[in-house]
C-alpha positions, -999 to +999 in steps of 0.1 A: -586-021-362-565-025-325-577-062-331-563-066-364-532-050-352-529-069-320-532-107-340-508-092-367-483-086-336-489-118-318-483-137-350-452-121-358-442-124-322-451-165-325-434-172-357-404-149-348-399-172-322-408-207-330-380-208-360-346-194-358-313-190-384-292-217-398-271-205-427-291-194-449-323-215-436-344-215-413-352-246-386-385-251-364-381-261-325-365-296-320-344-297-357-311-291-350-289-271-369-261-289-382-229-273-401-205-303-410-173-277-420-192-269-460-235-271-458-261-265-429-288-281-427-317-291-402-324-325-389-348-335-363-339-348-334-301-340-346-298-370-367-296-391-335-257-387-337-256-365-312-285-366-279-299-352-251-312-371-228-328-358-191-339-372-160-353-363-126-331-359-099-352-350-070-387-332-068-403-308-042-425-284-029-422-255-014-454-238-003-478-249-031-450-242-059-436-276-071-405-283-080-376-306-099-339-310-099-332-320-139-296-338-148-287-333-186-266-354-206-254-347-243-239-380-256-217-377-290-225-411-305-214-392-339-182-401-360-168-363-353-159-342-325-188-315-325-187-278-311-209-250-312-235-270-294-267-248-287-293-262-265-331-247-269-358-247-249-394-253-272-433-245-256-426-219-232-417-251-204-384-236-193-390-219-160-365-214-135-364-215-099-351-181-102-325-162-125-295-174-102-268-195-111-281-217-086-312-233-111-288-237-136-253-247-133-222-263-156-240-245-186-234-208-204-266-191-201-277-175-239-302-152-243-342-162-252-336-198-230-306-209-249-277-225-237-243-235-248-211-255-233-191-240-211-161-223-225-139-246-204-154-275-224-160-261-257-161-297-274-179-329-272-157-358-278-164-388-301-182-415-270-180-388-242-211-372-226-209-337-214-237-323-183-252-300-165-285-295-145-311-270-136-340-266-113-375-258-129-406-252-118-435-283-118-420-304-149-389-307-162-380-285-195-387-297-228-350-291-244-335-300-280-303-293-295-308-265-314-270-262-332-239-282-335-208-280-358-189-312-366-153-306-358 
């Protein structure tokens, strides 16, 4: 019976986890969920109007722990300003330095490794890119963009 239990807890725990809201729907890691002013709806890889794109800055090691410095650009390549971006972090392969501001900067930390613009730069532009970096552990993260709105 404690088996039974724990596997009932462990699924609900997984699929709790591995979808999350939009409207009335819900979207699985890497769809994006995308309001355009009247509908959401979720599209993978956020329709390719709006991207994120990452790249390795530098990479270390301190005592046997590797590390990497991560850049992150979000490129509107869309036909409308979009806000409300929420970035997500899918398989568990966010993992801080630490919990300081100094392995993740020019970012607003949410809760359960999600992350949105700053509130100084609430908007991304028709053509512009926004970014921001962080410093993981081993690998780089494997981010999507969970949420825009078109403006």
């Amino acid at each position: 019976m404690k088996i039974i239990f724990a596997l009932f807890v462990l699924m609900t725990v997984a699929f709790s986890s591995a979808h999350y809201m939009c409207g009335p729907n819900f979207c699985n890691p890497n769809y994006s969920c995308v309001f355009d002013g009247h509908n959401h709806g979720c599209i993978y890889g956020c329709g390719e109007m709006v991207t994120l794109t990452q790249h390795v800055v530098k990479e270390w090691n301190v005592d046997s722990q590797h590390y990497v410095q991560v850049e992150v650009s979000i490129t509107n390549h869309g036909p409308h300003n979009v806000n409300n971006v929420v970035i997500g972090a899918a398989d568990g392969t966010l993992n801080l330095r630490d919990q300081t501001s100094g392995s993740i900067w020019n970012i607003q930390c949410l809760s359960s490794n999600d992350f949105t613009l700053p509130s100084a730069t609430p908007t991304i532009n028709v053509g512009q890119t926004f970014k921001f970096g962080y410093i993981n552990k081993n690998c780089m993260a494997n981010l999507y963009i969970k949420n825009i709105h078109y403006c």
